[in-house]
C-alpha positions as YAML, in Angstrom:
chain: A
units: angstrom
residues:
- id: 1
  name: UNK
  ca: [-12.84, 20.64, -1.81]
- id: 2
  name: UNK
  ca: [-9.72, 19.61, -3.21]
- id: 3
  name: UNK
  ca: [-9.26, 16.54, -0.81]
- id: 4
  name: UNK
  ca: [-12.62, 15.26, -1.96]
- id: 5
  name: UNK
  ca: [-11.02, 15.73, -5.73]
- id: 6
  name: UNK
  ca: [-7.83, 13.84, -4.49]
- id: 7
  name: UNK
  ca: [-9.65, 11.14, -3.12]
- id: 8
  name: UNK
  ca: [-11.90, 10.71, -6.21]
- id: 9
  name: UNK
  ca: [-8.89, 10.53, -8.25]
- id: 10
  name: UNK
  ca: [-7.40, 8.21, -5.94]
- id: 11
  name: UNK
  ca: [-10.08, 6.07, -6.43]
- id: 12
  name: UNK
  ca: [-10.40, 6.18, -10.20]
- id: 13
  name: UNK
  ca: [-6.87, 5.17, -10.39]
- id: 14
  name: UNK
  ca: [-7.23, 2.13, -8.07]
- id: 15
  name: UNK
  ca: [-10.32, 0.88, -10.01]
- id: 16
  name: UNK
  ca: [-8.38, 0.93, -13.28]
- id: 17
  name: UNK
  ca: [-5.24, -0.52, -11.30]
- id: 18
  name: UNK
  ca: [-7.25, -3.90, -9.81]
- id: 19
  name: UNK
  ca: [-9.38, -3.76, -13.30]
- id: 20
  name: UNK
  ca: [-6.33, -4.07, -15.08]
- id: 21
  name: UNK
  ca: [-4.62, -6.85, -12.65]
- id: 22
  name: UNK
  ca: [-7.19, -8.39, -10.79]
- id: 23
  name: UNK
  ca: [-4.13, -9.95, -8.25]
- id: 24
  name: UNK
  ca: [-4.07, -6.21, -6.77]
- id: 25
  name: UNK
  ca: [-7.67, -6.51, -5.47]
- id: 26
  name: UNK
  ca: [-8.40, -6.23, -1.78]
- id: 27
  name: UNK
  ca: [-9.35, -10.20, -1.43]
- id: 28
  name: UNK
  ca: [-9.14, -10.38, 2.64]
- id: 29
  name: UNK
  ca: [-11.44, -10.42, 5.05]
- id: 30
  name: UNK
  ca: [-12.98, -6.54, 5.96]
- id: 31
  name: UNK
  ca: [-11.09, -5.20, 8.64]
- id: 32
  name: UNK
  ca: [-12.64, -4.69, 11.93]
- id: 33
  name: UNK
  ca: [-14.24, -1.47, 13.49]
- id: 34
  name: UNK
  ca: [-11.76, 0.38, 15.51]
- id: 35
  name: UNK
  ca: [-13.61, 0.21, 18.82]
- id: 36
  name: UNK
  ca: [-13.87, -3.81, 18.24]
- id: 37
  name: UNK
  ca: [-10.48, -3.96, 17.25]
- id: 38
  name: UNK
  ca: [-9.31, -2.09, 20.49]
- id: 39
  name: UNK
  ca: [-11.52, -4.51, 23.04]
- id: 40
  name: UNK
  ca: [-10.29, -7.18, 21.52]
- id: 41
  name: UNK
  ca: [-6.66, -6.31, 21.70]
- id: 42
  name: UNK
  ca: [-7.29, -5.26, 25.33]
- id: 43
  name: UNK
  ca: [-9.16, -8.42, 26.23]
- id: 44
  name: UNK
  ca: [-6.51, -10.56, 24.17]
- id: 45
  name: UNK
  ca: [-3.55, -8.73, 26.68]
- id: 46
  name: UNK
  ca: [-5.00, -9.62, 29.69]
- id: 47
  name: UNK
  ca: [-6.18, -13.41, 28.56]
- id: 48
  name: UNK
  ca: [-2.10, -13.54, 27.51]
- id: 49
  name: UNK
  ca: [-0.79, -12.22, 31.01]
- id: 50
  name: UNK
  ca: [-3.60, -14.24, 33.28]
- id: 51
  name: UNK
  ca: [-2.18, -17.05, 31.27]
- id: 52
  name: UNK
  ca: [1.04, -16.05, 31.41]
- id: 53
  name: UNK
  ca: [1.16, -16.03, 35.07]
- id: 54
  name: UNK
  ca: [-1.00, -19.51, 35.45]
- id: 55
  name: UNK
  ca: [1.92, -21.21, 33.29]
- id: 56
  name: UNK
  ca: [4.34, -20.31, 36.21]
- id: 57
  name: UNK
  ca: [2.05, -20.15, 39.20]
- id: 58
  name: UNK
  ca: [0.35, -23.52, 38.28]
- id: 59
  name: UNK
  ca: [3.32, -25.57, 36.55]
- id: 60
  name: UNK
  ca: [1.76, -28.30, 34.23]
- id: 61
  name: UNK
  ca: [-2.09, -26.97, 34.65]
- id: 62
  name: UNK
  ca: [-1.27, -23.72, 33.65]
- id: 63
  name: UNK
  ca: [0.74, -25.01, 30.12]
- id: 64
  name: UNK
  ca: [-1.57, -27.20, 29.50]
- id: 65
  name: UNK
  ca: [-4.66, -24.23, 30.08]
- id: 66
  name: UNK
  ca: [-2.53, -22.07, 27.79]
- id: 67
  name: UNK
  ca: [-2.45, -24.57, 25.27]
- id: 68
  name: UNK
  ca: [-6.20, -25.01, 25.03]
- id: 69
  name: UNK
  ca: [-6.81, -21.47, 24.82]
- id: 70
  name: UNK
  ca: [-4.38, -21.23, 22.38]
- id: 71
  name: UNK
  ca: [-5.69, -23.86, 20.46]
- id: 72
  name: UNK
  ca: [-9.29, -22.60, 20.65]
- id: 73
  name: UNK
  ca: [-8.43, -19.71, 19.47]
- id: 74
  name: UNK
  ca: [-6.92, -20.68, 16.32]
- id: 75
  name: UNK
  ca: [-10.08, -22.91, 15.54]
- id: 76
  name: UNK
  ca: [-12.03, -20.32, 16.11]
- id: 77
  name: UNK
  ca: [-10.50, -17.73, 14.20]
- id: 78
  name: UNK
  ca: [-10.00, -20.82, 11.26]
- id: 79
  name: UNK
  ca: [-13.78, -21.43, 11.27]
- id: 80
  name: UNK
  ca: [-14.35, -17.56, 10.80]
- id: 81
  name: UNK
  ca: [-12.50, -17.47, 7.96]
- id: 82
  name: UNK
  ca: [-13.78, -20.50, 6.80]
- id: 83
  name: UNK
  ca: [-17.75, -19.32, 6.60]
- id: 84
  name: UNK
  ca: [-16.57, -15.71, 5.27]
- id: 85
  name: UNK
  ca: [-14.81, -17.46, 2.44]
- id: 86
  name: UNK
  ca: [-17.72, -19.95, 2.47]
- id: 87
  name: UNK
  ca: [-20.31, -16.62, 2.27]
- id: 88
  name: UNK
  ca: [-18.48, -14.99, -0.54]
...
């Protein structure tokens, strides 16, 4: 019972806090589910060691692959951003 008064409190004094300075509001994107967040770290490590491995087993190729993931990447995590700031 007391944790749920805690936590109420909490709250109250975080609403007053961003009410009263609007630069302390939680402006990012909404973090991820935990199980998402786990697959894609997972999925991300093994991507990043396949690719490290193709940079030395395939010379040129395999830069020039991890480039172009890399790259992808980045413009897709750029255009997510992009449409949730769009959506807001």
């Amino acid at each position: 019972m007391a944790s749920r008064d805690t936590r109420q409190e909490f709250e109250d004094i975080v609403e007053r806090l961003t009410a009263d300075y609007p630069s302390l509001a939680r402006t990012g994107m909404p973090p991820w589910p935990r199980p998402v967040l786990i697959t894609v770290l997972i999925t991300g490590a093994v991507v990043w060691g396949f690719l490290s491995v193709a940079m030395v087993a395939w010379g040129l190729w395999g830069v020039a692959l991890t480039c172009a993931t890399v790259l992808a990447t980045a413009a897709a995590l750029t255009v997510r951003t992009h449409r949730w700031r769009a959506g807001r």
